[in-house]
DSSP file (Angstrom, degrees, kcal/mol; ACC not computed):
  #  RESIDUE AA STRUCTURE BP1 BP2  ACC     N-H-->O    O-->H-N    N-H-->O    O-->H-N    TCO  KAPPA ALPHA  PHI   PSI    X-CA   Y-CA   Z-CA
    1    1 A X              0   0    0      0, 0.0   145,-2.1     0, 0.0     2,-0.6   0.000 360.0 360.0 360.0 136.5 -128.5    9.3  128.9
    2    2 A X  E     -A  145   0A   0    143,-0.2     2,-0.4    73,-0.0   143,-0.2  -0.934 360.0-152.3-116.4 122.1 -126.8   11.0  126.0
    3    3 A X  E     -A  144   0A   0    141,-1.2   141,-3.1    -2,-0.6     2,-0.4  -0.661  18.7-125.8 -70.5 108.0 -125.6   14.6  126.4
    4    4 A X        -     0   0    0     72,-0.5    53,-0.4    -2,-0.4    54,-0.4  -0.513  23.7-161.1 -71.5 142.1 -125.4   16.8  123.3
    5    5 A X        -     0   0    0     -2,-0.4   135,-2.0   135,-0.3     2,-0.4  -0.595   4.6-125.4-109.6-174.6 -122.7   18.2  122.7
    6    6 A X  E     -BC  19 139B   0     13,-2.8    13,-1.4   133,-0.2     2,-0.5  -0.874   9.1-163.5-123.8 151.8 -121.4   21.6  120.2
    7    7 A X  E     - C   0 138B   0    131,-4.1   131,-2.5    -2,-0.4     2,-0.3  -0.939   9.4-168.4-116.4 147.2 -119.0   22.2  117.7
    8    8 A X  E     -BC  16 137B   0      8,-1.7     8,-1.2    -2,-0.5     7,-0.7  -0.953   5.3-154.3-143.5 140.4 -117.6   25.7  116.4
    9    9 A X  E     -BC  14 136B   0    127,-2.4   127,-1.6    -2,-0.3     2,-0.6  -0.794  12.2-141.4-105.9 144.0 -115.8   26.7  113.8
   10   10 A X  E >  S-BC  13 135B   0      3,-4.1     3,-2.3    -2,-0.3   125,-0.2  -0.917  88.9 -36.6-102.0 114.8 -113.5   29.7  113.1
   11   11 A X  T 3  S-     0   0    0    123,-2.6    -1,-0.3    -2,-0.6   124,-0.1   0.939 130.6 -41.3  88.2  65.2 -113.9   31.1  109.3
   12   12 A X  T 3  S+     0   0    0    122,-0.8     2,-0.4    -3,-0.3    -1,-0.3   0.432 118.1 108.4  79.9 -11.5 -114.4   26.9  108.3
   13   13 A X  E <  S-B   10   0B   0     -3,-2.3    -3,-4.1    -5,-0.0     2,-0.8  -0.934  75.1-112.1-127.0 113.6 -112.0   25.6  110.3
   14   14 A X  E     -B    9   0B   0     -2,-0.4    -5,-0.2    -5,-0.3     3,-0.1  -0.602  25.5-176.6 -67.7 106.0 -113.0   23.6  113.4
   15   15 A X  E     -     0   0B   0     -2,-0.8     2,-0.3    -7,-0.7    -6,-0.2   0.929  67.3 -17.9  51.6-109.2 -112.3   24.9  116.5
   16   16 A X  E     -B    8   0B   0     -8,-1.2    -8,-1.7     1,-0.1     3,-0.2  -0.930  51.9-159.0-128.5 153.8 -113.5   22.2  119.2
   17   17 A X  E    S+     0   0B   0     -2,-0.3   124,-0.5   -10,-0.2     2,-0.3   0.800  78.9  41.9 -80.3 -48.4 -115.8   19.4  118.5
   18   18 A X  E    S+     0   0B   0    122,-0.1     2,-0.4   -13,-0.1    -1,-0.2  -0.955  70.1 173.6-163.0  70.6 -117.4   18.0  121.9
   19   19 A X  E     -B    6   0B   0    -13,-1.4   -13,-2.8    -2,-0.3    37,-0.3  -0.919  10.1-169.1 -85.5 137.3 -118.1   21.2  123.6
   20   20 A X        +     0   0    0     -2,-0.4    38,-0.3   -15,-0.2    39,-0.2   0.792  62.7   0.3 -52.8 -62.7 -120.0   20.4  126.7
   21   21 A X  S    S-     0   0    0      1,-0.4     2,-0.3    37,-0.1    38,-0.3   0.747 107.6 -29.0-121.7 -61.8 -121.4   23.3  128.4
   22   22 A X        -     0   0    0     33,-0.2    99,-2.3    36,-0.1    -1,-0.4  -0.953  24.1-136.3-157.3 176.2 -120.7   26.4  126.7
   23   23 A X  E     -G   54   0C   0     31,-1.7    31,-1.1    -2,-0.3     2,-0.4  -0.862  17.0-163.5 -96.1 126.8 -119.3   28.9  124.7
   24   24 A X  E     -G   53   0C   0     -2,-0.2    95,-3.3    29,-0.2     2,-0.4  -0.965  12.1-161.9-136.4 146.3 -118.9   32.9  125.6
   25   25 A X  E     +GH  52 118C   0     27,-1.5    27,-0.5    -2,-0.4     2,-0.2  -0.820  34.3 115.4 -97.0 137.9 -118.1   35.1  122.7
   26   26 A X  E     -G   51   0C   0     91,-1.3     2,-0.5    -2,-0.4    91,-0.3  -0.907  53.9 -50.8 160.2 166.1 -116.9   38.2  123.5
   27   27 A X        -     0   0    0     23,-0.6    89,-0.3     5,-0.3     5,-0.2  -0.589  45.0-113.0 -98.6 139.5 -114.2   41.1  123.7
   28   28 A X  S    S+     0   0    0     87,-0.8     2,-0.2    -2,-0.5    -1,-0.1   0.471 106.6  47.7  16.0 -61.7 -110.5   41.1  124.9
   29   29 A X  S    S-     0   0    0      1,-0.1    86,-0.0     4,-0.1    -2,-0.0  -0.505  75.3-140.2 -94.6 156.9 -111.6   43.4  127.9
   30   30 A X  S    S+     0   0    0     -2,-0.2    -1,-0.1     1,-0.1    -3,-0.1   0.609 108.5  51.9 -87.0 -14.0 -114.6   42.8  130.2
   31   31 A X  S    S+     0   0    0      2,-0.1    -1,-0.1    -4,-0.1    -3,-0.1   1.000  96.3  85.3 -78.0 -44.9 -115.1   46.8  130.0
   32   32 A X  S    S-     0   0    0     -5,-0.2    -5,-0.3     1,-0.1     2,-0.1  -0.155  81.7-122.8 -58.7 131.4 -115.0   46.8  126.3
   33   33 A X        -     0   0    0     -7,-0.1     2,-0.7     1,-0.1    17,-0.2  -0.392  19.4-130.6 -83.0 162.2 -118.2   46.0  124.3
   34   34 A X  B     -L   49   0D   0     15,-1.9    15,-1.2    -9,-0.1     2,-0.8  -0.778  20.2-167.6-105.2 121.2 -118.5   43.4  121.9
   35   35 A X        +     0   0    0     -2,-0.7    77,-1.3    13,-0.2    78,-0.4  -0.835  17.4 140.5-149.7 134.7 -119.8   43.7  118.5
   36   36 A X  E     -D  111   0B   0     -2,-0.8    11,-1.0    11,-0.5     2,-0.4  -0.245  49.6-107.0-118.6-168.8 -120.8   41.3  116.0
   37   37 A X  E     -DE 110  46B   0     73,-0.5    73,-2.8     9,-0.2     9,-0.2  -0.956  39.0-154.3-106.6 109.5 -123.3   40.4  113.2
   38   38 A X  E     -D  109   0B   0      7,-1.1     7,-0.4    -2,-0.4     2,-0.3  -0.348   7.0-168.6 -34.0 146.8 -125.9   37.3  114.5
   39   39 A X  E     +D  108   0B   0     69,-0.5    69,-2.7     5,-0.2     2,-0.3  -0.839  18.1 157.3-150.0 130.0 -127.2   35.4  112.1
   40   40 A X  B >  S-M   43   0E   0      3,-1.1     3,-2.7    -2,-0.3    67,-0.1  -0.969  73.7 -14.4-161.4 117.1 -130.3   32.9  113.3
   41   41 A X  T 3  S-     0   0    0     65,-0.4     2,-0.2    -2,-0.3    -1,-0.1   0.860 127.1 -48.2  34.9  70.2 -133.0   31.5  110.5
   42   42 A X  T 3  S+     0   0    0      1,-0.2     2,-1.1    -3,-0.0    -1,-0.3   0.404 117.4 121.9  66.4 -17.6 -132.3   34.0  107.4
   43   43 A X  B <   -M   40   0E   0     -3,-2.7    -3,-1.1    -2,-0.2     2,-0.4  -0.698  41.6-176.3 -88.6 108.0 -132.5   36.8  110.2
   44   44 A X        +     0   0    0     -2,-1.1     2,-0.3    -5,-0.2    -5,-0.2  -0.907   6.2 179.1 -96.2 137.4 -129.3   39.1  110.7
   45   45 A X        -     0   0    0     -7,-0.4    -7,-1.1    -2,-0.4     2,-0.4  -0.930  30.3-133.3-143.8 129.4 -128.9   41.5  112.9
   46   46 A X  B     -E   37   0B   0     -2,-0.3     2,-0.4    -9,-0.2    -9,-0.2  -0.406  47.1-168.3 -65.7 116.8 -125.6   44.1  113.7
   47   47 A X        -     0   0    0    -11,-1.0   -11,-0.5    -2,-0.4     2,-0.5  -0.738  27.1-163.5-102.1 138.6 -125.4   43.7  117.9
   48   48 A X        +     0   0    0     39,-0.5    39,-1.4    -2,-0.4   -13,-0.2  -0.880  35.9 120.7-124.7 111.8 -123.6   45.3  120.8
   49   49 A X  B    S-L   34   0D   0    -15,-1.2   -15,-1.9    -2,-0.5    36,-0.2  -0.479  77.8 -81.2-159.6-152.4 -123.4   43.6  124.1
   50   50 A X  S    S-     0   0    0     34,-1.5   -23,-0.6     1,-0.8     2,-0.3   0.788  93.9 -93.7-100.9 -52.5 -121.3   42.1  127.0
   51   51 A X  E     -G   26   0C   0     33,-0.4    33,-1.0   -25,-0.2    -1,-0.8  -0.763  42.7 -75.5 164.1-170.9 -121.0   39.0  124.4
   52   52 A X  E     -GI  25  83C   0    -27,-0.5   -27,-1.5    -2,-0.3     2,-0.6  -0.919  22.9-161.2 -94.7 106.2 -122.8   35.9  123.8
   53   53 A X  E     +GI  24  82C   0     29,-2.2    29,-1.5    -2,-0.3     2,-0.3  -0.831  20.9 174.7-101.4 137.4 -122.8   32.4  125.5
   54   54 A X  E     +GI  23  81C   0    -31,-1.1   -31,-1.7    -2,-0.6    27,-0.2  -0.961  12.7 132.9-131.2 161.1 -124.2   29.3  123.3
   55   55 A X  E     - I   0  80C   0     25,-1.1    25,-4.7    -2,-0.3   -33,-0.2  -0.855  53.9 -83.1-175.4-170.6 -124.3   25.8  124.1
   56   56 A X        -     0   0    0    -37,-0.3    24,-0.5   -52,-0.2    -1,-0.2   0.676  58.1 -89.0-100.5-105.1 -125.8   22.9  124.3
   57   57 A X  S >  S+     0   0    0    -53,-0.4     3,-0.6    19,-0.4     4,-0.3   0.530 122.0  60.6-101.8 -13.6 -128.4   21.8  127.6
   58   58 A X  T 3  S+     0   0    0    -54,-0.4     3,-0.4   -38,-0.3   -37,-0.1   0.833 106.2  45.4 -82.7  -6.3 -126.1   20.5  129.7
   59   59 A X  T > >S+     0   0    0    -38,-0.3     5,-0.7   -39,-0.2     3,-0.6   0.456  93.8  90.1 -87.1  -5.3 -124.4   24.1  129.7
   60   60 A X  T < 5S+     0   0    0     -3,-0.6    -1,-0.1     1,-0.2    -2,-0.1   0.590  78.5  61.3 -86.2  -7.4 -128.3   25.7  130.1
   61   61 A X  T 3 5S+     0   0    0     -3,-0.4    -1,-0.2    -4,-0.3    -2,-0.1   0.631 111.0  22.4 -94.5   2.4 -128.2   25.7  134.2
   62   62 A X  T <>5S+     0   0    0     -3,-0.6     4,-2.1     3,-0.1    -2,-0.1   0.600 127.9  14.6-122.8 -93.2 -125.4   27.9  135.1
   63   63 A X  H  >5S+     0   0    0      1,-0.2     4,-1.7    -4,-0.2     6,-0.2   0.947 126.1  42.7 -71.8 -45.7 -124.1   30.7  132.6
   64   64 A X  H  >XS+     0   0    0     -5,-0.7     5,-3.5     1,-0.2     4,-0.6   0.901 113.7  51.5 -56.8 -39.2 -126.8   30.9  130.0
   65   65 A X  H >45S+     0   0    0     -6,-0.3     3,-0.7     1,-0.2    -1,-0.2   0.900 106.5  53.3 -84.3  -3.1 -129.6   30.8  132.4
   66   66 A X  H 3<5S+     0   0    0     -4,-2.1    -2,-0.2     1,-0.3    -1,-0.2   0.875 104.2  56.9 -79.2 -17.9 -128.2   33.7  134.6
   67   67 A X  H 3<5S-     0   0    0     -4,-1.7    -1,-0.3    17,-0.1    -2,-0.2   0.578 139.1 -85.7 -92.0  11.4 -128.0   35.8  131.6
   68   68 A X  T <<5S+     0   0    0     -3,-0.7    -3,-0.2    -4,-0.6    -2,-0.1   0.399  87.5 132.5 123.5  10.1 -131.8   35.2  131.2
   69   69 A X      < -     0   0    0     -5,-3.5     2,-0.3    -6,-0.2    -1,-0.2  -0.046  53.7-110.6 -42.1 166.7 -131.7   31.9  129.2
   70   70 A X        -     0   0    0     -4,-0.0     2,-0.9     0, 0.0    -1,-0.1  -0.747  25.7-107.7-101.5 163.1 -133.9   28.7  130.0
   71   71 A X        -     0   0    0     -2,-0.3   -10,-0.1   -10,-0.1   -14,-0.1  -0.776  37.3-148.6 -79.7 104.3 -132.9   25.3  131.4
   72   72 A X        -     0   0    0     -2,-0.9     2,-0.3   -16,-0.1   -15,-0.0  -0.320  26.0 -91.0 -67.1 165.1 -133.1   23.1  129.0
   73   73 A X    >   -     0   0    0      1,-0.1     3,-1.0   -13,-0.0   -15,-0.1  -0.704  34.8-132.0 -93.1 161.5 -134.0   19.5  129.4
   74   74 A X  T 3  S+     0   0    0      1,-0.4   -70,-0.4    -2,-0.3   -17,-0.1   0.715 108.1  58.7 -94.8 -20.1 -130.4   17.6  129.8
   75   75 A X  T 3  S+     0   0    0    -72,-0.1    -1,-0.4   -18,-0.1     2,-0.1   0.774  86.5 109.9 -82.0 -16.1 -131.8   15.1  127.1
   76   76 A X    <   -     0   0    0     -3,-1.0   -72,-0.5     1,-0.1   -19,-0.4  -0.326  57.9-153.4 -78.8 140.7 -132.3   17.8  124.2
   77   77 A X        +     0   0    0     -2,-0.1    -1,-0.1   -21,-0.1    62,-0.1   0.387  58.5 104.2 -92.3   0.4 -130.6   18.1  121.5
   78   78 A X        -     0   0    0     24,-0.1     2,-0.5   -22,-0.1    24,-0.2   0.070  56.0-140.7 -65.0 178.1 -131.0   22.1  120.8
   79   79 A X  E     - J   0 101C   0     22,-1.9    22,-3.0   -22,-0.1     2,-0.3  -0.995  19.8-165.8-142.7 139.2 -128.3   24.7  121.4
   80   80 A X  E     -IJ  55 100C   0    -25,-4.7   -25,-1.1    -2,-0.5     2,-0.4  -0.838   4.0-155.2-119.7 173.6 -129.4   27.9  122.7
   81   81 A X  E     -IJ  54  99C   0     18,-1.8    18,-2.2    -2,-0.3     2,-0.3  -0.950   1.7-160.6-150.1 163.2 -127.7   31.4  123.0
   82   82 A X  E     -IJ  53  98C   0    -29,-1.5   -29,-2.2    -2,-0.4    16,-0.2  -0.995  13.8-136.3-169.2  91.9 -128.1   34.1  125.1
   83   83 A X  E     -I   52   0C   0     14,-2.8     2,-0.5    -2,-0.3   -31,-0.2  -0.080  25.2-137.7 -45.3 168.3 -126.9   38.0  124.5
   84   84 A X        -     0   0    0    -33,-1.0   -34,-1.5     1,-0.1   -33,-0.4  -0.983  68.7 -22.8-118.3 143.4 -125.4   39.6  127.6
   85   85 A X  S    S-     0   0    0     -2,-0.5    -1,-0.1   -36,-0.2   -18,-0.0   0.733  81.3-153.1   8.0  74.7 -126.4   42.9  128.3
   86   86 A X        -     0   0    0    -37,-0.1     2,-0.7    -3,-0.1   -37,-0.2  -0.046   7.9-120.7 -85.3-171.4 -127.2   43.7  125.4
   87   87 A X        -     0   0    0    -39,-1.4   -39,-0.5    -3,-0.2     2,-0.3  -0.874  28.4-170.8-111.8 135.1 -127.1   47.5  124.1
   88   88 A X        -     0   0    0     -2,-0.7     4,-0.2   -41,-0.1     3,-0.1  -0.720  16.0-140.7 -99.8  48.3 -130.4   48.8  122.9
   89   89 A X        -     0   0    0     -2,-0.3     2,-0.4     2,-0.1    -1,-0.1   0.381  46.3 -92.9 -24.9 172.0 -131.0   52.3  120.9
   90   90 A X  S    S+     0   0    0      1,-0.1     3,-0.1     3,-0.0    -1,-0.0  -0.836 110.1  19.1 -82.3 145.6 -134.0   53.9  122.1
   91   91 A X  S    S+     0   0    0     -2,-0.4    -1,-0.1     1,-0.3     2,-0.1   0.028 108.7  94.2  91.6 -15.3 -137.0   53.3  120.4
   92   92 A X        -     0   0    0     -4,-0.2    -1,-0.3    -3,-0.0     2,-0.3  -0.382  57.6-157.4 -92.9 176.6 -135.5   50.1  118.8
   93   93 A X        -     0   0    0     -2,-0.1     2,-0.3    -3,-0.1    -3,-0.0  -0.924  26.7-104.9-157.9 145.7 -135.9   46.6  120.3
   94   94 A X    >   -     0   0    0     -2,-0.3     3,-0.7     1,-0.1    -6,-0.0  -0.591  21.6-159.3 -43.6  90.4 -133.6   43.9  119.6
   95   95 A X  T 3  S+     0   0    0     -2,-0.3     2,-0.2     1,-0.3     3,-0.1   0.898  88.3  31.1 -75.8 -23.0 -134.5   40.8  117.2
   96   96 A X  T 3  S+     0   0    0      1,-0.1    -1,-0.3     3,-0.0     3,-0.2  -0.496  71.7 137.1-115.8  55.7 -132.2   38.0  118.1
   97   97 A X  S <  S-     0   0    0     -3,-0.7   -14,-2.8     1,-0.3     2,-0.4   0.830  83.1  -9.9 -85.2 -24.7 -131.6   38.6  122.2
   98   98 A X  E    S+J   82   0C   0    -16,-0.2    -1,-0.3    -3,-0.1     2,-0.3  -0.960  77.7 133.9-162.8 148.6 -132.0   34.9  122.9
   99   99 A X  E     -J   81   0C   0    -18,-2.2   -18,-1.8    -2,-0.4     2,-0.3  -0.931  37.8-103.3-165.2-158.4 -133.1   31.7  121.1
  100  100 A X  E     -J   80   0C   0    -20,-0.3     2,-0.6    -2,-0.3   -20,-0.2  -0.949  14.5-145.2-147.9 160.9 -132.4   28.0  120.3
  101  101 A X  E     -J   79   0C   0    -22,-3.0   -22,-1.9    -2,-0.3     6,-0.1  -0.984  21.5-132.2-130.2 120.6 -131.0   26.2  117.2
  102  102 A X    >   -     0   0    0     -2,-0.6     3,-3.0   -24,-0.2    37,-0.2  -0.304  40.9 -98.6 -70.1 165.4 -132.6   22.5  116.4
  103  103 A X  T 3  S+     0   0    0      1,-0.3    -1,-0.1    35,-0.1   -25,-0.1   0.450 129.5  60.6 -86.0  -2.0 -129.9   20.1  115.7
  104  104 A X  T 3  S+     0   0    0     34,-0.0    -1,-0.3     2,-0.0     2,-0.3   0.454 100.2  82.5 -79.4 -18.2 -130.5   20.7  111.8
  105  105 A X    <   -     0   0    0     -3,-3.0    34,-0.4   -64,-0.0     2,-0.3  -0.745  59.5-166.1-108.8 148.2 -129.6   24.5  112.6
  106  106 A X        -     0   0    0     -2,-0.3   -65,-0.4    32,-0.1     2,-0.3  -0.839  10.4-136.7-115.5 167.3 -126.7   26.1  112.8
  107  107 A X  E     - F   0 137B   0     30,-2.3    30,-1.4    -2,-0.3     2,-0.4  -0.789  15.8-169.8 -76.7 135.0 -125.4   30.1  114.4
  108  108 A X  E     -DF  39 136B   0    -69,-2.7   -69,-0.5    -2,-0.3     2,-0.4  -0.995   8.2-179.8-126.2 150.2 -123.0   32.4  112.8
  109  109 A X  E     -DF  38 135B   0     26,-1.7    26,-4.2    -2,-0.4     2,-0.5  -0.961  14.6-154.6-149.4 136.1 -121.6   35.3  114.3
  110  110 A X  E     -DF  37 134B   0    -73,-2.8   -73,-0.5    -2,-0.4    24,-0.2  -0.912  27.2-115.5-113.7 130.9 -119.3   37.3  112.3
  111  111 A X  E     -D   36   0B   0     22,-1.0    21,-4.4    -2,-0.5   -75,-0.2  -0.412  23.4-173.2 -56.6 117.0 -116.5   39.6  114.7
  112  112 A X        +     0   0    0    -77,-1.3     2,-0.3    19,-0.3   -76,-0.2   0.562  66.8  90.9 -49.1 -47.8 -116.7   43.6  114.5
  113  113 A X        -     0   0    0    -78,-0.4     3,-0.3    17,-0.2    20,-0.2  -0.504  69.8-156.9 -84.5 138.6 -114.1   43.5  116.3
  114  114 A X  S    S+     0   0    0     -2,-0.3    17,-0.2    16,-0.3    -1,-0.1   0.690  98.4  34.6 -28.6 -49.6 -110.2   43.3  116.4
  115  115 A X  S    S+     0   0    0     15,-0.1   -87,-0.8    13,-0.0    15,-0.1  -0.033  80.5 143.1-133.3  37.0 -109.5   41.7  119.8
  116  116 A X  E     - K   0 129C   0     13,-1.3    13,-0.6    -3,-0.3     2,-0.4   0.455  25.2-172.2 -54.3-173.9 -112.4   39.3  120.3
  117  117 A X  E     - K   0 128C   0    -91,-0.3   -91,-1.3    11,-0.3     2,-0.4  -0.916  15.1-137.5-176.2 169.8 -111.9   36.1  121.9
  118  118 A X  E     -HK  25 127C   0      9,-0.9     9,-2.4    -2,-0.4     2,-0.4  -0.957   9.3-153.1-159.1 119.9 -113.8   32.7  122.6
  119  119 A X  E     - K   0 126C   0    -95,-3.3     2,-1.5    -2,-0.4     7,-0.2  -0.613  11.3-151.4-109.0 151.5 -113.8   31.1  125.4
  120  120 A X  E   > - K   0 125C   0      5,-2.6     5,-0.7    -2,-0.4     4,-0.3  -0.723  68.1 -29.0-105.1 107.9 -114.4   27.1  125.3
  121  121 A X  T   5S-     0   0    0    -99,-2.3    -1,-0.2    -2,-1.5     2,-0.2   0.902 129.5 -29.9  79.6  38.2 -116.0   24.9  128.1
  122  122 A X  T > 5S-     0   0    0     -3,-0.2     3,-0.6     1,-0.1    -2,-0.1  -0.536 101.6 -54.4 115.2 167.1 -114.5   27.5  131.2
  123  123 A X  T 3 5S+     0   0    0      1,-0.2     3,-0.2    -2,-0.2    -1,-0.1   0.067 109.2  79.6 -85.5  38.3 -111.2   29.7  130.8
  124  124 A X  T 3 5S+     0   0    0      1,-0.3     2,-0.7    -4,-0.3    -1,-0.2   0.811  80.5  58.9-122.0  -5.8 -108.9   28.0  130.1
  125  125 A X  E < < +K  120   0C   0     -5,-0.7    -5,-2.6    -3,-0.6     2,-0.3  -0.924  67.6 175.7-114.7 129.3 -109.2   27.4  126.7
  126  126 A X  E     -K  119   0C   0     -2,-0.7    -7,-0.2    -3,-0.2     2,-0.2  -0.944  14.6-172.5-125.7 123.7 -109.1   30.6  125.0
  127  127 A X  E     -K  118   0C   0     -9,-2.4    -9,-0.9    -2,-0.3     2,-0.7  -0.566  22.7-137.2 -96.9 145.3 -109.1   31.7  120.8
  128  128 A X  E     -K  117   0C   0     -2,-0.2     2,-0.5   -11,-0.2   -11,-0.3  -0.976  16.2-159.3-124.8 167.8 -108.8   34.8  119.9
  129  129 A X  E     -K  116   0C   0     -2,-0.7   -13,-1.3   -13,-0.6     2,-0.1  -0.888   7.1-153.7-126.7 146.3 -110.9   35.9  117.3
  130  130 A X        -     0   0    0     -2,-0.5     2,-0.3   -15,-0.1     3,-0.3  -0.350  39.6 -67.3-107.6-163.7 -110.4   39.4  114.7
  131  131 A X  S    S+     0   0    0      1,-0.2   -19,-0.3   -17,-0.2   -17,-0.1  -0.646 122.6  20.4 -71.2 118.0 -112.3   41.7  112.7
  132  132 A X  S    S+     0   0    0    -21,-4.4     2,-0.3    -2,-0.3    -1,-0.2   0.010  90.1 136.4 105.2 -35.7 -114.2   39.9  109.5
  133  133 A X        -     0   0    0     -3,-0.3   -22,-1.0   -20,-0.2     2,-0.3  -0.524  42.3-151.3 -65.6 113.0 -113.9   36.0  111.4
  134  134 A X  E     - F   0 110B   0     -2,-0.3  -123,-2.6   -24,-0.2  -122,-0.8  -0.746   9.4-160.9-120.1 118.1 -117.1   34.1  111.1
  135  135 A X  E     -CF  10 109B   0    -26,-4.2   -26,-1.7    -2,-0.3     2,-0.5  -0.709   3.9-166.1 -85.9 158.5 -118.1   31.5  113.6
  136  136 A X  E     -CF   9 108B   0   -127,-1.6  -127,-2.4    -2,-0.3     2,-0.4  -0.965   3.6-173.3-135.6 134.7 -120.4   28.9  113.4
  137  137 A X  E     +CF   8 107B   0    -30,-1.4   -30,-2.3    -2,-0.5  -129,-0.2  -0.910  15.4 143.1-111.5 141.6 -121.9   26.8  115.8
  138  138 A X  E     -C    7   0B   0   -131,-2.5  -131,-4.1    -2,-0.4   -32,-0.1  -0.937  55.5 -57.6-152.2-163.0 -124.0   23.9  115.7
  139  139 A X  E     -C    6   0B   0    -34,-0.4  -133,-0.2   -37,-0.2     2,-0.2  -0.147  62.0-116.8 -74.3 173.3 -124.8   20.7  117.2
  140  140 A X        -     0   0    0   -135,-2.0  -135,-0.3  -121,-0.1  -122,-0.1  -0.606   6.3-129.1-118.4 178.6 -121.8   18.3  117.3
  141  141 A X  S    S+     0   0    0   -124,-0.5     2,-0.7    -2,-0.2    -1,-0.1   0.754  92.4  51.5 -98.6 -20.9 -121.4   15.2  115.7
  142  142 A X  S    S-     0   0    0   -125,-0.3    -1,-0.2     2,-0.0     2,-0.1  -0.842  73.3-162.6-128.0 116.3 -120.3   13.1  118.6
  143  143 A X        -     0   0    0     -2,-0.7     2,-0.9  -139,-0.1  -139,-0.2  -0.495  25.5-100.7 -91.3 175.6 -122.4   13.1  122.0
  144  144 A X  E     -A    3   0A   0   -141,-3.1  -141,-1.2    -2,-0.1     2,-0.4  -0.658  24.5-161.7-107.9 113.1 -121.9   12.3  125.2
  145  145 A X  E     -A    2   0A   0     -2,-0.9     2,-0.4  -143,-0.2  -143,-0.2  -0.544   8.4-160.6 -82.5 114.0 -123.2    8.8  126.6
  146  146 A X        -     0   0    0   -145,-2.1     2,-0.2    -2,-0.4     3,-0.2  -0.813  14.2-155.0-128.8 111.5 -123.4    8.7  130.8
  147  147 A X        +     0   0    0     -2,-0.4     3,-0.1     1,-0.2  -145,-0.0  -0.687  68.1  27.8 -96.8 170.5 -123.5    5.1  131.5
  148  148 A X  S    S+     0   0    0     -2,-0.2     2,-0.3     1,-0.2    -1,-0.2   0.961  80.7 125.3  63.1  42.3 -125.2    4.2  135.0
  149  149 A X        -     0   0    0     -3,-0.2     2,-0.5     0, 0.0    -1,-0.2  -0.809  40.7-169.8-143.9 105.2 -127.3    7.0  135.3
  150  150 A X        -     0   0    0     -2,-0.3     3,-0.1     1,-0.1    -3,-0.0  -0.785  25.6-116.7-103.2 139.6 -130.9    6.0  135.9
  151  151 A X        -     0   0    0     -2,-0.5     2,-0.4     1,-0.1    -1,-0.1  -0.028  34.3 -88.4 -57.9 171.4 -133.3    8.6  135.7
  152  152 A X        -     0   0    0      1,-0.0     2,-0.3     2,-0.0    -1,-0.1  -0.668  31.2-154.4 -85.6 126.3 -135.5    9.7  138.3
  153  153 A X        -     0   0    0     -2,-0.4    -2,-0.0    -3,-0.1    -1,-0.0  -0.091  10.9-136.4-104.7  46.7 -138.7    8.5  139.3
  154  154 A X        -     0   0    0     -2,-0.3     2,-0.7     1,-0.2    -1,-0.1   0.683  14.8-153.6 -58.6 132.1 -141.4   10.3  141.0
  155  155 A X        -     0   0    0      1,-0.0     2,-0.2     2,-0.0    -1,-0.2  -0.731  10.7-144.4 -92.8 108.7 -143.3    8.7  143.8
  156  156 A X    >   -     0   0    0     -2,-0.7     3,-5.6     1,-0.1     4,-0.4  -0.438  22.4-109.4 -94.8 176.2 -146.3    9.6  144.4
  157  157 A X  G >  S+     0   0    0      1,-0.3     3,-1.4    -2,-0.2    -1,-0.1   0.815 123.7  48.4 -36.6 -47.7 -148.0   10.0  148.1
  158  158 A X  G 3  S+     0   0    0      1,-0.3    -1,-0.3     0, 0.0    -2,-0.0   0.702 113.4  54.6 -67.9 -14.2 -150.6    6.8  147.4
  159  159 A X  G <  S+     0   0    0     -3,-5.6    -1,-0.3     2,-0.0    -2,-0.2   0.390  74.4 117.9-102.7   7.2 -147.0    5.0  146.2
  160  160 A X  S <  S-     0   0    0     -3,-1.4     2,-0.1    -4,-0.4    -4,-0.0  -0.404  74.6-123.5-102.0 147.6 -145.1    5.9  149.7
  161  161 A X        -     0   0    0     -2,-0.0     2,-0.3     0, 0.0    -1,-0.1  -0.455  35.6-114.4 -73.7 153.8 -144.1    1.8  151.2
  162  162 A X        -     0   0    0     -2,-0.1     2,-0.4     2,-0.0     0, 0.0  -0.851  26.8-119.8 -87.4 163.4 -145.9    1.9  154.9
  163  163 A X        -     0   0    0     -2,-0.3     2,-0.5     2,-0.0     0, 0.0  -0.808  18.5-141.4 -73.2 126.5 -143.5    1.6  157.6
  164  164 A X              0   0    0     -2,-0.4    -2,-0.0     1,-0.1     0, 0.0  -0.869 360.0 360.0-101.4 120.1 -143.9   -1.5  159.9
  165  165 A X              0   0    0     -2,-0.5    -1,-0.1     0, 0.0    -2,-0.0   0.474 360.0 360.0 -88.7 360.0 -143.2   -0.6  163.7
């Protein structure tokens, strides 16, 4: 099986290569809101939220789908991302709250903020990111190939061996 993986880059300059699971964008403080510009297929939109996780499907069962993402299949080669709570006017609705990026596409999100930060694969590696600093993510160049791992095969009832007593 080969695992895509993601790369992101800070204002051009790459970042990490052969992220795994995810990405969260977001600000300094957990109380603080985060706010960026999205950019997703020619669509921009100015955002306010908890932050952003992207990655690529083997990151889609844990953080992205509890913030209301899907599970990807572990063989796909998209990257999705996923607002966190995001903030809403009234009467407006929200163009870019989740999607997926084909391995031709990339994300950008440019920082609102001062005291942003991006955390890579878990916390412990941590960026910080400023006001005006444009990321981009997309798929990454080098995947990861899990040797000995045979897929699963479903058996159905007519296919059950009998048991000889």
């Amino acid at each position: 099986i080969s695992l895509t993986r993601m790369q992101v880059e800070r204002n051009g300059v790459v970042l990490a290569r052969r992220i795994l699971n995810e990405v969260l964008f977001c600000a300094a403080s957990p109380a603080a809101t985060t706010r960026y510009i999205l950019e997703h297929r020619g669509v921009r939109e100015d955002q306010k939220s908890s932050g952003i996780w992207i990655g690529p499907a083997a990151g889609s069962t844990a953080a992205q789908r509890s913030a209301g993402g899907r599970v990807l299949a572990l063989g796909s080669t998209k990257l999705q991302f996923v607002v966190r709570e995001p903030y809403t006017p009234p009467g407006q609705a929200m163009k870019l709250p989740r999607g997926l990026c084909q391995s031709s596409e990339s994300l950008c999100v440019r920082s609102k903020m001062s005291d942003g930060r991006l955390y890579i694969d878990g916390p412990h590696e941590v960026h910080v990111v400023e006001h005006g600093d444009v990321l981009t993510f997309a798929t990454g160049r080098d995947p990861l190939t899990l040797l000995g791992i045979v897929r699963r095969r479903t058996v159905r009832p007519s296919q059950t061996p009998a048991v000889l007593t």
